[in-house]
N, CA, C and O atoms as a Tripos MOL2 file, in Angstrom:
@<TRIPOS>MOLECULE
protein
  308   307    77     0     0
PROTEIN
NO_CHARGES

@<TRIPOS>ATOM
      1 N          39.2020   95.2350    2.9400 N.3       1 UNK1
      2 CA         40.1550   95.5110    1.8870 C.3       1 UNK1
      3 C          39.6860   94.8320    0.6020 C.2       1 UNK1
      4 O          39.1570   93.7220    0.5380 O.2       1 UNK1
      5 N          39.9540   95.6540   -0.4070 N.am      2 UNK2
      6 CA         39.2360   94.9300   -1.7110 C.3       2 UNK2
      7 C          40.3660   95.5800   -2.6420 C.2       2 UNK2
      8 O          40.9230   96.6780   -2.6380 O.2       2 UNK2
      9 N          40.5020   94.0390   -3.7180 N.am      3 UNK3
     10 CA         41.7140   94.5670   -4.8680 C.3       3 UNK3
     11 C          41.1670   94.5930   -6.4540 C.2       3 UNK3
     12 O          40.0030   94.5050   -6.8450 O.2       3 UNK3
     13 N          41.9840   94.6940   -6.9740 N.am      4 UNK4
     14 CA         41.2820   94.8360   -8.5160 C.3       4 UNK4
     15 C          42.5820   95.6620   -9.7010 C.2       4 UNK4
     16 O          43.2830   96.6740   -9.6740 O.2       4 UNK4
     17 N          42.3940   94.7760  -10.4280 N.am      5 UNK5
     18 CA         43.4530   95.3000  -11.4750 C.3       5 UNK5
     19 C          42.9740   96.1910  -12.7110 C.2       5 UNK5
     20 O          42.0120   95.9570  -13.4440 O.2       5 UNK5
     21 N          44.0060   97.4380  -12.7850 N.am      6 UNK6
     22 CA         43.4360   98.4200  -13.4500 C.3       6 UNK6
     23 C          44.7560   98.7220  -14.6510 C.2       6 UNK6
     24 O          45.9320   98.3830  -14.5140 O.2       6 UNK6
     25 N          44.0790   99.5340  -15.9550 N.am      7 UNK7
     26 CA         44.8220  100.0860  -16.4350 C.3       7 UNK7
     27 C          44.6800  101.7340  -16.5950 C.2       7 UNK7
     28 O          43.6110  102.3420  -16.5420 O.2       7 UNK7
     29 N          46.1610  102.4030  -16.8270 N.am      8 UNK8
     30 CA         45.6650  103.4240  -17.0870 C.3       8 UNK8
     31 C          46.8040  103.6420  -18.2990 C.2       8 UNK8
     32 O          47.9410  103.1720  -18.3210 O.2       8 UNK8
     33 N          46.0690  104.6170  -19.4430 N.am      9 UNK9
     34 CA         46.4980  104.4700  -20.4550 C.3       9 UNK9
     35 C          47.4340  105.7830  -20.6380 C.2       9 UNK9
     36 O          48.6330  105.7140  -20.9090 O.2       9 UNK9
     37 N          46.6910  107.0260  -20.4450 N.am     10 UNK10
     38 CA         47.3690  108.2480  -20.7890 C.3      10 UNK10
     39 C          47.4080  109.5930  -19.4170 C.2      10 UNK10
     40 O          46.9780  109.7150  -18.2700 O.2      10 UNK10
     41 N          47.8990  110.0940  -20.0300 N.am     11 UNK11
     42 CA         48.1490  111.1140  -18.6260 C.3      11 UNK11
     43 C          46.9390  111.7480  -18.2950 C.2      11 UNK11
     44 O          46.7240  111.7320  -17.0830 O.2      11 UNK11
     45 N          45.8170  112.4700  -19.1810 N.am     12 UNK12
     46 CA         44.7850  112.2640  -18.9550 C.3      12 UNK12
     47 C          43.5970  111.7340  -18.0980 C.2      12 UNK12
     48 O          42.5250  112.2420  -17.7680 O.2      12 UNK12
     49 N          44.2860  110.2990  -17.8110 N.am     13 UNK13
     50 CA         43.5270  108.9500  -17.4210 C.3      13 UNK13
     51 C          44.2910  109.0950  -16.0740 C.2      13 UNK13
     52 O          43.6270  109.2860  -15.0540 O.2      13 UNK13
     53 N          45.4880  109.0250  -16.0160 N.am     14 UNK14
     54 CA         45.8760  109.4990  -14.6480 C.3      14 UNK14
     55 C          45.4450  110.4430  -13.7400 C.2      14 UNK14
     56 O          45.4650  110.2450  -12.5250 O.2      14 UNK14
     57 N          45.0030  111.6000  -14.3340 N.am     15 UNK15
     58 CA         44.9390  112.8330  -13.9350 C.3      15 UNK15
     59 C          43.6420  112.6960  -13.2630 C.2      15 UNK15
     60 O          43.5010  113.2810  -12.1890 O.2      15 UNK15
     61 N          42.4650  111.8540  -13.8510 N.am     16 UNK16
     62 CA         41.2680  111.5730  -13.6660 C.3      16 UNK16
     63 C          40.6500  110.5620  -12.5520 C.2      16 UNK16
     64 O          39.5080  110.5630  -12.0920 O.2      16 UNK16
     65 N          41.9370  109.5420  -12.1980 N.am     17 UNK17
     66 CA         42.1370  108.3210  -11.4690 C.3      17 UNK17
     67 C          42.2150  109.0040  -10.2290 C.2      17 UNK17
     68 O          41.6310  108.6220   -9.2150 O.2      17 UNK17
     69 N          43.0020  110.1080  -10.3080 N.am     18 UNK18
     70 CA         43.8110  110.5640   -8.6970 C.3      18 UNK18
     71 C          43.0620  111.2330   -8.0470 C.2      18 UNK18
     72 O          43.0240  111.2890   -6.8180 O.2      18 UNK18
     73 N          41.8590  112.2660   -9.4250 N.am     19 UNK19
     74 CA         41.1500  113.3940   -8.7650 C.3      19 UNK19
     75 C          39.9820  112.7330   -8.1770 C.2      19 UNK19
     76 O          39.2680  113.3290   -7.3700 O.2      19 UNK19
     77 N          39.6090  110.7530   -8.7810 N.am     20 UNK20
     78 CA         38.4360  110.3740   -8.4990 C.3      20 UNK20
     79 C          39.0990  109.7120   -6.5840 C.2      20 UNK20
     80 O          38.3760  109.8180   -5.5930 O.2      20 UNK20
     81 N          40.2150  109.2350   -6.5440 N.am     21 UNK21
     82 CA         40.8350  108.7440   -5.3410 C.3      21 UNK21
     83 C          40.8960  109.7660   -4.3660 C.2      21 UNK21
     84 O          40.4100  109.5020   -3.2660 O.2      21 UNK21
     85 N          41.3670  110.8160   -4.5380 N.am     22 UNK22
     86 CA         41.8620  111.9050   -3.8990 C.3      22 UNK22
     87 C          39.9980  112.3900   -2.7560 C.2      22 UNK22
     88 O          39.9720  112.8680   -1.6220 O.2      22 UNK22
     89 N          38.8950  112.0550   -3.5540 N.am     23 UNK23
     90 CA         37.8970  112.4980   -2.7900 C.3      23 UNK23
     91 C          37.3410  111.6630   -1.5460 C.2      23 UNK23
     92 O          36.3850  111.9210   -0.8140 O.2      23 UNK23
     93 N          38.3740  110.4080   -1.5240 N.am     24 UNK24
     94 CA         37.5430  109.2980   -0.4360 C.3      24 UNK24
     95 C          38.9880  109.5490    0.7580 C.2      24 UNK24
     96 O          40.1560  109.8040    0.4650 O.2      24 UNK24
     97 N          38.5310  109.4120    1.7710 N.am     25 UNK25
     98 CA         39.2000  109.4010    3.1440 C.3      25 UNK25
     99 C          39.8890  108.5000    3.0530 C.2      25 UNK25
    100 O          41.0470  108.8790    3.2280 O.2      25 UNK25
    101 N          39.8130  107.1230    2.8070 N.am     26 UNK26
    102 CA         40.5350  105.8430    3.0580 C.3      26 UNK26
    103 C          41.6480  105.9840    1.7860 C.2      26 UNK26
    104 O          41.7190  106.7610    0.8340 O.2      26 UNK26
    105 N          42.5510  104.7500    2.2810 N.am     27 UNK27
    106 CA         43.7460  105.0440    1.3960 C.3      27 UNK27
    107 C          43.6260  103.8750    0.3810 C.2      27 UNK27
    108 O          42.7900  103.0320    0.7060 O.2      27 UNK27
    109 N          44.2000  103.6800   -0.6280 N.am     28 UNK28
    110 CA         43.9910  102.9160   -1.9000 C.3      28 UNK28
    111 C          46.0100  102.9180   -2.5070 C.2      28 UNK28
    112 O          46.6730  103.9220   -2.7640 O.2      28 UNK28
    113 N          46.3740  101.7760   -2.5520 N.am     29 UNK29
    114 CA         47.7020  101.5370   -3.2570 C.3      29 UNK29
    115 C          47.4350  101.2760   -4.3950 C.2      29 UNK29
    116 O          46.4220  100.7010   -4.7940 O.2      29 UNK29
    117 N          48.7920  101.8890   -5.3460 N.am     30 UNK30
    118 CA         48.6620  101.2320   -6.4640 C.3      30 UNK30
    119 C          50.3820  100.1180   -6.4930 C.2      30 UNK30
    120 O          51.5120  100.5990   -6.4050 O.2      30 UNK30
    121 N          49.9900   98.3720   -6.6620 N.am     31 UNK31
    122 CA         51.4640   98.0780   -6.6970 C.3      31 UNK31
    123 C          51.7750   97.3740   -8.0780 C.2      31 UNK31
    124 O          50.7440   96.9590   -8.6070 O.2      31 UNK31
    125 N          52.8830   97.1400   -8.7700 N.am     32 UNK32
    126 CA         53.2280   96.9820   -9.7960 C.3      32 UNK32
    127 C          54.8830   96.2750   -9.3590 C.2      32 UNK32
    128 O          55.7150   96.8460   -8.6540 O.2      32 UNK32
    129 N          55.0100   95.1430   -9.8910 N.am     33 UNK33
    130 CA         55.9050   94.5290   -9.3290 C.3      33 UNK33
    131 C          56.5360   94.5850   -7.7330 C.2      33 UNK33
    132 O          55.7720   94.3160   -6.8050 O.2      33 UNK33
    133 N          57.8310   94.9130   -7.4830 N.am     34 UNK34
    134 CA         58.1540   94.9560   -6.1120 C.3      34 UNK34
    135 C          57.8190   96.3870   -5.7590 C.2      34 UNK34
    136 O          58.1290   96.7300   -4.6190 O.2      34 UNK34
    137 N          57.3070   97.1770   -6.4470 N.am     35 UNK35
    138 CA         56.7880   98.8270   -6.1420 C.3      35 UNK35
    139 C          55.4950   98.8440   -5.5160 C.2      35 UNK35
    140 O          54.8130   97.8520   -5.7740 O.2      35 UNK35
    141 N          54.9320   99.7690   -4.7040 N.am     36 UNK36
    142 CA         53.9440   99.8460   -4.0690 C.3      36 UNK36
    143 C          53.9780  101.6380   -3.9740 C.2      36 UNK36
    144 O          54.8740  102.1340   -3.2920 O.2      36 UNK36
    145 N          53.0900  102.4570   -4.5990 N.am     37 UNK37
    146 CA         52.6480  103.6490   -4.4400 C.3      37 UNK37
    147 C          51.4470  104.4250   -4.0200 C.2      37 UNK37
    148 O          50.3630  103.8660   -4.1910 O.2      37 UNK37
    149 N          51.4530  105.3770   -3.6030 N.am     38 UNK38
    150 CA         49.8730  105.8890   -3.1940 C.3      38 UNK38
    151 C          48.9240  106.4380   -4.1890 C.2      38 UNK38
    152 O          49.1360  107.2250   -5.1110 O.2      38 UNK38
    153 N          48.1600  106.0290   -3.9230 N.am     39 UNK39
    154 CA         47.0410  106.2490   -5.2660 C.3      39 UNK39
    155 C          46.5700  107.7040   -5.4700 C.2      39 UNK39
    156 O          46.0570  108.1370   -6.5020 O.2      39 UNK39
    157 N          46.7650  108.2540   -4.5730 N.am     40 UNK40
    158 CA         46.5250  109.9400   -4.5790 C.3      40 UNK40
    159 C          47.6510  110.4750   -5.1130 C.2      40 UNK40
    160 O          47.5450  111.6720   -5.3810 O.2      40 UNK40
    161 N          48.6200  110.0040   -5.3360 N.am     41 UNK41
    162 CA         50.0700  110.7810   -5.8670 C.3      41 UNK41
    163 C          50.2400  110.4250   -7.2780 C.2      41 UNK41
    164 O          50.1610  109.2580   -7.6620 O.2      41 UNK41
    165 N          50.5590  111.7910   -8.3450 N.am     42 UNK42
    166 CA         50.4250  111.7420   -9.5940 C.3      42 UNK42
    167 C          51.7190  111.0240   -9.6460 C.2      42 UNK42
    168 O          51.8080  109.8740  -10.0760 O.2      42 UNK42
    169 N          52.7590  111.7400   -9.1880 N.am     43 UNK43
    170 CA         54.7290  111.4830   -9.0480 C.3      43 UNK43
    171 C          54.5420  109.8090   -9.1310 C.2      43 UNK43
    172 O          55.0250  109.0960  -10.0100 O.2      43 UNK43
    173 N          53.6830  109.3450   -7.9430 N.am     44 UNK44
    174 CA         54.0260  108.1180   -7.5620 C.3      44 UNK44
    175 C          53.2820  106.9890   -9.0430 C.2      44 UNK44
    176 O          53.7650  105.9610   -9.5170 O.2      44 UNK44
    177 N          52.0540  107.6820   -9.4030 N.am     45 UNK45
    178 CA         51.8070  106.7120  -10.2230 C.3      45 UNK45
    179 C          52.7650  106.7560  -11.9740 C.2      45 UNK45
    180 O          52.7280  105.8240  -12.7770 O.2      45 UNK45
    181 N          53.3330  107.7220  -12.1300 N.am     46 UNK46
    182 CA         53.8700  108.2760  -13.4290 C.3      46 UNK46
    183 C          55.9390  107.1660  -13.0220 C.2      46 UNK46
    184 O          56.9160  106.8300  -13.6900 O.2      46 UNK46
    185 N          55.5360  107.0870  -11.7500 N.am     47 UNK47
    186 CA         56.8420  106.5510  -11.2670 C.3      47 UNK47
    187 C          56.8230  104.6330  -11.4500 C.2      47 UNK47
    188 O          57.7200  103.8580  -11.1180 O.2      47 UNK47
    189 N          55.6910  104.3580  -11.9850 N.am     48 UNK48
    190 CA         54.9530  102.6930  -12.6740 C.3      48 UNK48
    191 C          55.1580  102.5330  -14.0410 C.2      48 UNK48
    192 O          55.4060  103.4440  -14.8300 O.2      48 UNK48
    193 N          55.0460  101.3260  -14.3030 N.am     49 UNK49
    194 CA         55.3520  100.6930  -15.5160 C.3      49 UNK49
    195 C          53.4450  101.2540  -15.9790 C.2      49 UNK49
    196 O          52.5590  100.7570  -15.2850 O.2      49 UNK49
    197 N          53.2800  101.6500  -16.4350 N.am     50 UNK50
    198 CA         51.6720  102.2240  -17.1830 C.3      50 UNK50
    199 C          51.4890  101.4220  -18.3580 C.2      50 UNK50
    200 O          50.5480  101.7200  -19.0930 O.2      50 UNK50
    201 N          52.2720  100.3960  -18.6800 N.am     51 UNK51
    202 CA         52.3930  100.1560  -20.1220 C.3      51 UNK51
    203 C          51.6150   98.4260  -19.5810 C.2      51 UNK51
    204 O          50.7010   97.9350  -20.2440 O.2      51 UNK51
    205 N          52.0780   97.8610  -18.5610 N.am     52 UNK52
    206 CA         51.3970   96.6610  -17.9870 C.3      52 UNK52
    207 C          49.8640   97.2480  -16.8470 C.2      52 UNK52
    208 O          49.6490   98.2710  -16.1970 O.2      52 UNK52
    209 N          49.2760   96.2720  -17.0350 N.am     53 UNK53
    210 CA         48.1790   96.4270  -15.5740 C.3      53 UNK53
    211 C          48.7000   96.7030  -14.1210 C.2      53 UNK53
    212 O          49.7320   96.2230  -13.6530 O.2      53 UNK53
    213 N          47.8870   97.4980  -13.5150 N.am     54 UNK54
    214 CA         48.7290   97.9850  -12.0240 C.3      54 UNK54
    215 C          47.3490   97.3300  -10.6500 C.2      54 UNK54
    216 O          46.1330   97.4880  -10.5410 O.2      54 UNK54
    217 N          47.9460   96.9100  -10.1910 N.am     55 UNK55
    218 CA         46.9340   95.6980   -8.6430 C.3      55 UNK55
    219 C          46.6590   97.5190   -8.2740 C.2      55 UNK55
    220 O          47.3300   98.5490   -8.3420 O.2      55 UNK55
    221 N          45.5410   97.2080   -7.9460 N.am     56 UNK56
    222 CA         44.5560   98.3490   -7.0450 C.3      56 UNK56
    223 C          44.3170   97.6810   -5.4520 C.2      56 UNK56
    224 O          43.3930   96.8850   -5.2880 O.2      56 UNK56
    225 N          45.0920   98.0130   -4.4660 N.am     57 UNK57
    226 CA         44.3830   98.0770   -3.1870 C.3      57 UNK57
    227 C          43.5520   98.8550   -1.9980 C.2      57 UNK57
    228 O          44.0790   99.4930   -1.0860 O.2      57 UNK57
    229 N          42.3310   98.6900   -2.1750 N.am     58 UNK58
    230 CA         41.6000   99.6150   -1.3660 C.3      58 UNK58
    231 C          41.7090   99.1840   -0.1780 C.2      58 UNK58
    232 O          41.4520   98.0230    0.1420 O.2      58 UNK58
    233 N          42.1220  100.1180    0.6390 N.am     59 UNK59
    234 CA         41.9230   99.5320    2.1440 C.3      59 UNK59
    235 C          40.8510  100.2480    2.7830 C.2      59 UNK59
    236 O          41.0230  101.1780    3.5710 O.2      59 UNK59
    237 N          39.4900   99.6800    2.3360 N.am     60 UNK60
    238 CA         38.6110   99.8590    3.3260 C.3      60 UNK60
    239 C          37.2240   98.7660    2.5600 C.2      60 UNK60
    240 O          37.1490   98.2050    1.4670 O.2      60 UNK60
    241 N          36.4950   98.8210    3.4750 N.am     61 UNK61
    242 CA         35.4230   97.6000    3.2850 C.3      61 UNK61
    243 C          34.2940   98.6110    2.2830 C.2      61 UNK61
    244 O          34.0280   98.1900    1.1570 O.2      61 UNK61
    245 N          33.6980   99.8710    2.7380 N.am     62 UNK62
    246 CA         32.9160  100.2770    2.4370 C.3      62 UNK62
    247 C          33.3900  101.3280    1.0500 C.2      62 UNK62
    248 O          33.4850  102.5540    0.9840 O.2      62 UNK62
    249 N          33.5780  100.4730    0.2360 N.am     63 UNK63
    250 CA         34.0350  101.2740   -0.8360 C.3      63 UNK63
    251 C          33.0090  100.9540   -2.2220 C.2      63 UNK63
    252 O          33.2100  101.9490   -2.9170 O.2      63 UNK63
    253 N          32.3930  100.4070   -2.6850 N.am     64 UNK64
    254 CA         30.8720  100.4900   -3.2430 C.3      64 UNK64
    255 C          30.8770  101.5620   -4.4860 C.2      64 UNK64
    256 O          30.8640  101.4600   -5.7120 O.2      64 UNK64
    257 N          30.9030  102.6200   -3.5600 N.am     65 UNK65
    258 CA         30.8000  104.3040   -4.3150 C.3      65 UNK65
    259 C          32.1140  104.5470   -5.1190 C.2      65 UNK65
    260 O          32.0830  104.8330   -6.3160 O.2      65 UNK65
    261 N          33.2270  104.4240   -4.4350 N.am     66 UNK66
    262 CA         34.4040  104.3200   -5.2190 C.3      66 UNK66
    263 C          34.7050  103.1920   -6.3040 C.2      66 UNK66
    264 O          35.2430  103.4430   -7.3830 O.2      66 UNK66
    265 N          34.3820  102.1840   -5.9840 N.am     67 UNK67
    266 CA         34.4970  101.0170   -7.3150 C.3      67 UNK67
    267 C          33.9270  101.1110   -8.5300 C.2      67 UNK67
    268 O          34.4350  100.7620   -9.5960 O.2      67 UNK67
    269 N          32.7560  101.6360   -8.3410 N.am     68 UNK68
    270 CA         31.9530  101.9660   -9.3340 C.3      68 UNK68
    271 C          32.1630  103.4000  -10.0940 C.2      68 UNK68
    272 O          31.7370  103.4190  -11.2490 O.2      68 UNK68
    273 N          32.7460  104.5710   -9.6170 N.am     69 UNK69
    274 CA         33.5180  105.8980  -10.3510 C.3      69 UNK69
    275 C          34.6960  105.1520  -10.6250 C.2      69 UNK69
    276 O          34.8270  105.7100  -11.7150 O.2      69 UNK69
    277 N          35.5350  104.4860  -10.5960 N.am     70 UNK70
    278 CA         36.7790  104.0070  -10.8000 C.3      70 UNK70
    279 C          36.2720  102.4330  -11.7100 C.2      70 UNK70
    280 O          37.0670  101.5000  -11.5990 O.2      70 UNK70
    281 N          35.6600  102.3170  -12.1190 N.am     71 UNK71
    282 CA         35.2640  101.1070  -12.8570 C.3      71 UNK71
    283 C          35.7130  101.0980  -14.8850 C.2      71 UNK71
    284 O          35.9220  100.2390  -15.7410 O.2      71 UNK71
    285 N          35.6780  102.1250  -14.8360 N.am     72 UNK72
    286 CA         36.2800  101.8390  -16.4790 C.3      72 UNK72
    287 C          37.5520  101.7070  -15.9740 C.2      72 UNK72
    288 O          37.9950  100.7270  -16.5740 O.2      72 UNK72
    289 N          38.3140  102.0710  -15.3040 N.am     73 UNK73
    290 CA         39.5220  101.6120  -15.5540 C.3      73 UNK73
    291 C          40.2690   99.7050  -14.8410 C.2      73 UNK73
    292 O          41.3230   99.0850  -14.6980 O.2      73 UNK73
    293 N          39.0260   99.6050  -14.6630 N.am     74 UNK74
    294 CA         39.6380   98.0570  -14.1770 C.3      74 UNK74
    295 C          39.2360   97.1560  -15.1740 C.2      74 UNK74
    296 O          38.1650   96.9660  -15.7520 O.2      74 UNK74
    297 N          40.6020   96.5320  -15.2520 N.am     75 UNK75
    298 CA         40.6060   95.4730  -16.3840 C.3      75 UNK75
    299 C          40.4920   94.1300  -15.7540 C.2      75 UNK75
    300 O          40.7950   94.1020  -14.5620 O.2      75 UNK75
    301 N          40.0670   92.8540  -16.3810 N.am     76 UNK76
    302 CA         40.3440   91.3420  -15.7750 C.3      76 UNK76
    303 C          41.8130   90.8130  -15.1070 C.2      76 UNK76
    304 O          42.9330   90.7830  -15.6180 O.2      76 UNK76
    305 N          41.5080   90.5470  -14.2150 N.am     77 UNK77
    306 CA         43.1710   89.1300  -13.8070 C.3      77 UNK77
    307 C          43.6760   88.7080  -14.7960 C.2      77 UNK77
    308 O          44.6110   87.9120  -14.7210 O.2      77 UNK77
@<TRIPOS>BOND
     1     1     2 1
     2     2     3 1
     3     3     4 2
     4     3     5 am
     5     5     6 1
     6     6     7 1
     7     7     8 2
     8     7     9 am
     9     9    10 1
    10    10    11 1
    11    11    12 2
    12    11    13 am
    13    13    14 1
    14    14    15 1
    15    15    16 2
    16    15    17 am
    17    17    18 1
    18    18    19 1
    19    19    20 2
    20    19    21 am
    21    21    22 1
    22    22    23 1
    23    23    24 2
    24    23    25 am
    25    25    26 1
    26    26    27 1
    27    27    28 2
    28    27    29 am
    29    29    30 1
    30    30    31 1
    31    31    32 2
    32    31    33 am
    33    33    34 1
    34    34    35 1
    35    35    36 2
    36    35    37 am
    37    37    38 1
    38    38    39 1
    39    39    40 2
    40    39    41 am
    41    41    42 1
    42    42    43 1
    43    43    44 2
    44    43    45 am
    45    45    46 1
    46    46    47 1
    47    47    48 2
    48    47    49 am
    49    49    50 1
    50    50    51 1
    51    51    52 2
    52    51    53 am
    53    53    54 1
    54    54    55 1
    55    55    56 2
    56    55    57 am
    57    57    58 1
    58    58    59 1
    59    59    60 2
    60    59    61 am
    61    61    62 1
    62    62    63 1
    63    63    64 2
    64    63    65 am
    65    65    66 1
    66    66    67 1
    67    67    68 2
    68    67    69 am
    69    69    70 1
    70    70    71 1
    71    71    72 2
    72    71    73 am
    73    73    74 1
    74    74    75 1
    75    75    76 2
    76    75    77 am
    77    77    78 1
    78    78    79 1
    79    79    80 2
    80    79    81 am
    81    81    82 1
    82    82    83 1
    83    83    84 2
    84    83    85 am
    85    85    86 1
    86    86    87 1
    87    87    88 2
    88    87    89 am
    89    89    90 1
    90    90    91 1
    91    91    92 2
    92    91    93 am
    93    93    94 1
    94    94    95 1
    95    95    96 2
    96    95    97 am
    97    97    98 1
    98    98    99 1
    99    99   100 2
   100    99   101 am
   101   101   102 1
   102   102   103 1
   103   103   104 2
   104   103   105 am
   105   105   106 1
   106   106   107 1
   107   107   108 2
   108   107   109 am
   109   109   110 1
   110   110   111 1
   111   111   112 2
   112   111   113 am
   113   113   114 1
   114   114   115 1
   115   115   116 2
   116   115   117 am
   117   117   118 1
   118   118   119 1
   119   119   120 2
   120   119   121 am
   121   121   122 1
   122   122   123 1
   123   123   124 2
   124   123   125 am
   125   125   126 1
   126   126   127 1
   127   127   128 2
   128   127   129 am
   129   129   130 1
   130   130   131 1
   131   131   132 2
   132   131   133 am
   133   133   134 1
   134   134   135 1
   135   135   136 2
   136   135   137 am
   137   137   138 1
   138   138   139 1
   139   139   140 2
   140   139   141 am
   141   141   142 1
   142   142   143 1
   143   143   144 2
   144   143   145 am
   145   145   146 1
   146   146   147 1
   147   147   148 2
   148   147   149 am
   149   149   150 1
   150   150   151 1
   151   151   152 2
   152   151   153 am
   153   153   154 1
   154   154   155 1
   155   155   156 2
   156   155   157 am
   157   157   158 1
   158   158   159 1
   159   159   160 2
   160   159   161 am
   161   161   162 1
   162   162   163 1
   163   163   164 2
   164   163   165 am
   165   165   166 1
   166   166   167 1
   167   167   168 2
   168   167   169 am
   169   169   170 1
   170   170   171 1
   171   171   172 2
   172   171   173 am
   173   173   174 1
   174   174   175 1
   175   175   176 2
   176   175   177 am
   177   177   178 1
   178   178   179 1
   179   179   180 2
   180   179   181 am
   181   181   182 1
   182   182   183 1
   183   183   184 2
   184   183   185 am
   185   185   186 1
   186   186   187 1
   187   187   188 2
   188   187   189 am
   189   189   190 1
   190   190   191 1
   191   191   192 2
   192   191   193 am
   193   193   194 1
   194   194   195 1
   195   195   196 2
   196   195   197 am
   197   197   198 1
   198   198   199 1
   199   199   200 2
   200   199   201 am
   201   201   202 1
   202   202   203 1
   203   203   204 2
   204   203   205 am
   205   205   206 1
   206   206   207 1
   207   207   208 2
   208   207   209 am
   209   209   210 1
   210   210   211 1
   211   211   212 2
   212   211   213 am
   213   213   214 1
   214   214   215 1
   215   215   216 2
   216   215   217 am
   217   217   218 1
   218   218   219 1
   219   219   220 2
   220   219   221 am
   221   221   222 1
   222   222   223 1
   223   223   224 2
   224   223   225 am
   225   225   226 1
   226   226   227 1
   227   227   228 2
   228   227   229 am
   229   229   230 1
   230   230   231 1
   231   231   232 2
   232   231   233 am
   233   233   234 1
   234   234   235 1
   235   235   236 2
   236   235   237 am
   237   237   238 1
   238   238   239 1
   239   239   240 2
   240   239   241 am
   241   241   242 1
   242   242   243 1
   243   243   244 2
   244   243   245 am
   245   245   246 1
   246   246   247 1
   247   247   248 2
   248   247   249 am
   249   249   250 1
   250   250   251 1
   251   251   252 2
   252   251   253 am
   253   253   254 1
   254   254   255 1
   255   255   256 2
   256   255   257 am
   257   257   258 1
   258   258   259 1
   259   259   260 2
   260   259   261 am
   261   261   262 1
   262   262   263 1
   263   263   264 2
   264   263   265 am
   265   265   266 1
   266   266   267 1
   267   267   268 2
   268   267   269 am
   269   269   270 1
   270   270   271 1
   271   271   272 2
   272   271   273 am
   273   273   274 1
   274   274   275 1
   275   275   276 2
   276   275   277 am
   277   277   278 1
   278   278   279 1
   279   279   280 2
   280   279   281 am
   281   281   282 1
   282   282   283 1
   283   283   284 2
   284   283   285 am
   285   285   286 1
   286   286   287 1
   287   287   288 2
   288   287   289 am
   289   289   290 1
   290   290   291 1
   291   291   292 2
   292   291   293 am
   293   293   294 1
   294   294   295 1
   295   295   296 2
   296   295   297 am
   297   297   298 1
   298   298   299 1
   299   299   300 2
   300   299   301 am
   301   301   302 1
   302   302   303 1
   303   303   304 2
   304   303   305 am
   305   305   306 1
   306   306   307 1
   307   307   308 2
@<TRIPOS>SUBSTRUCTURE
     1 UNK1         2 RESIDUE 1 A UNK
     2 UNK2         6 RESIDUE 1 A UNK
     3 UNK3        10 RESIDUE 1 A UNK
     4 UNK4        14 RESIDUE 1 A UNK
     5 UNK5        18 RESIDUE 1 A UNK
     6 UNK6        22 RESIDUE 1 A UNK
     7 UNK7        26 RESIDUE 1 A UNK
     8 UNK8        30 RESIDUE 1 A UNK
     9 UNK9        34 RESIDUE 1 A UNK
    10 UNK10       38 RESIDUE 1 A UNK
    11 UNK11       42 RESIDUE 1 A UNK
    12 UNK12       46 RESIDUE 1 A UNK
    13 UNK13       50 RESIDUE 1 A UNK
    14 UNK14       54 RESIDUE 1 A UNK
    15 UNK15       58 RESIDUE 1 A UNK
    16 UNK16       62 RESIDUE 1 A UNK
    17 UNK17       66 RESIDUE 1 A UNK
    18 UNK18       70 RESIDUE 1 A UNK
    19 UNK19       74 RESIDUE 1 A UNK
    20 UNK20       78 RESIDUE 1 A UNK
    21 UNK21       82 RESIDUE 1 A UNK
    22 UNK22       86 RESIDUE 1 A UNK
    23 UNK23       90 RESIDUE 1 A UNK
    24 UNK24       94 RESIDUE 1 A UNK
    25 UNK25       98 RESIDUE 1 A UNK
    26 UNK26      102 RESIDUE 1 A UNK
    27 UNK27      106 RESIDUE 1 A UNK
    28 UNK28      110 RESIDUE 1 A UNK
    29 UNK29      114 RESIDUE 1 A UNK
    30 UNK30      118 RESIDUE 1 A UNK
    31 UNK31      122 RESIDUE 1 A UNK
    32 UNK32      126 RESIDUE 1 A UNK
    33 UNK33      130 RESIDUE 1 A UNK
    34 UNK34      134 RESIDUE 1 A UNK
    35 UNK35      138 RESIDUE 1 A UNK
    36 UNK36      142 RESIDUE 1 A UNK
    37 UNK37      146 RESIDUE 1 A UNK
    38 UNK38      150 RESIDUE 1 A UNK
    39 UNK39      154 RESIDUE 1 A UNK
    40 UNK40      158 RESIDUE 1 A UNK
    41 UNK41      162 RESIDUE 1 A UNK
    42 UNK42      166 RESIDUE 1 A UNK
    43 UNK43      170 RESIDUE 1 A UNK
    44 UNK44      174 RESIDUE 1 A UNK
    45 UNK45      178 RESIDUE 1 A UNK
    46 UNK46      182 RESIDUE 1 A UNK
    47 UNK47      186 RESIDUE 1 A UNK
    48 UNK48      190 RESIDUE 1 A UNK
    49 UNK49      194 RESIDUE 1 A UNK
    50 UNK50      198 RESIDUE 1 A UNK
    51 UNK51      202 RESIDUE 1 A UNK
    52 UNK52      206 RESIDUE 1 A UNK
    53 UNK53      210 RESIDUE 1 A UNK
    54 UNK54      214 RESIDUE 1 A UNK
    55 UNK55      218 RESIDUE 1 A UNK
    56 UNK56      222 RESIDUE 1 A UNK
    57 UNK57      226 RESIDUE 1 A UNK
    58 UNK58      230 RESIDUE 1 A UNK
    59 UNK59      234 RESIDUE 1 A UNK
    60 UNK60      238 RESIDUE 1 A UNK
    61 UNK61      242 RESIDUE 1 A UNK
    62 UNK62      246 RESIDUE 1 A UNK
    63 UNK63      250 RESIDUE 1 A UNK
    64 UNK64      254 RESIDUE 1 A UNK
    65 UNK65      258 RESIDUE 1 A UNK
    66 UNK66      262 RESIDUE 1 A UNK
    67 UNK67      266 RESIDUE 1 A UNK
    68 UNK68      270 RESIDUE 1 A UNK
    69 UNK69      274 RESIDUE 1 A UNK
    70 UNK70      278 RESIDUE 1 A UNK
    71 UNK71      282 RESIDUE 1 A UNK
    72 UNK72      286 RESIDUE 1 A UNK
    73 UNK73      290 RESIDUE 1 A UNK
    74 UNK74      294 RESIDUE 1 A UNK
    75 UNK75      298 RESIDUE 1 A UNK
    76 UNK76      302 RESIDUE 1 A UNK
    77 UNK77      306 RESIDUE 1 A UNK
C-alpha cells in the first residue's frame, strides 16, 4: 500500500485522474477528512472538498507505472 497527497484543480483534471485510475486492476481511495471515496468514481470524487489536498491510497505494492502517470497531480505533505 502506498499513499500520497494530490490535488485536483478542475473538472478536466478529474476527468483525467479517473480515466488514468480506471486502467489499473487494483483499487486506489481517495480520503478527505472523515470521507473516504473510490478513485474510479467521478460522483464520488466531485462529492470532496477539491478546493483542499485529497490523501491518495493505493492499495497495491506494485504500482511504479501508476505513480508516475498520476504524478503531476501529487502535491507535498
Amino acid at each position: 500500500m502506498k499513499t500520497a497527497y494530490i490535488k485536483i484543480d478542475s473538472i478536466a483534471d478529474v476527468k483525467d485522474f479517473v480515466t488514468i485510475v480506471s486502467k489499473y486492476d487494483f483499487d486506489v481511495d481517495l480520503e478527505s477528512g472523515r470521507y473516504a471515496v473510490d478513485a474510479k468514481s467521478i460522483m464520488g470524487i466531485f462529492s470532496l472538498d477539491l478546493s483542499k489536498k485529497i490523501k491518495m491510497v493505493v492499495r497495491s505494492e506494485d504500482c511504479e507505472d501508476f505513480m508516475k502517470e498520476v504524478s503531476r497531480f501529487i502535491v507535498e505533505e
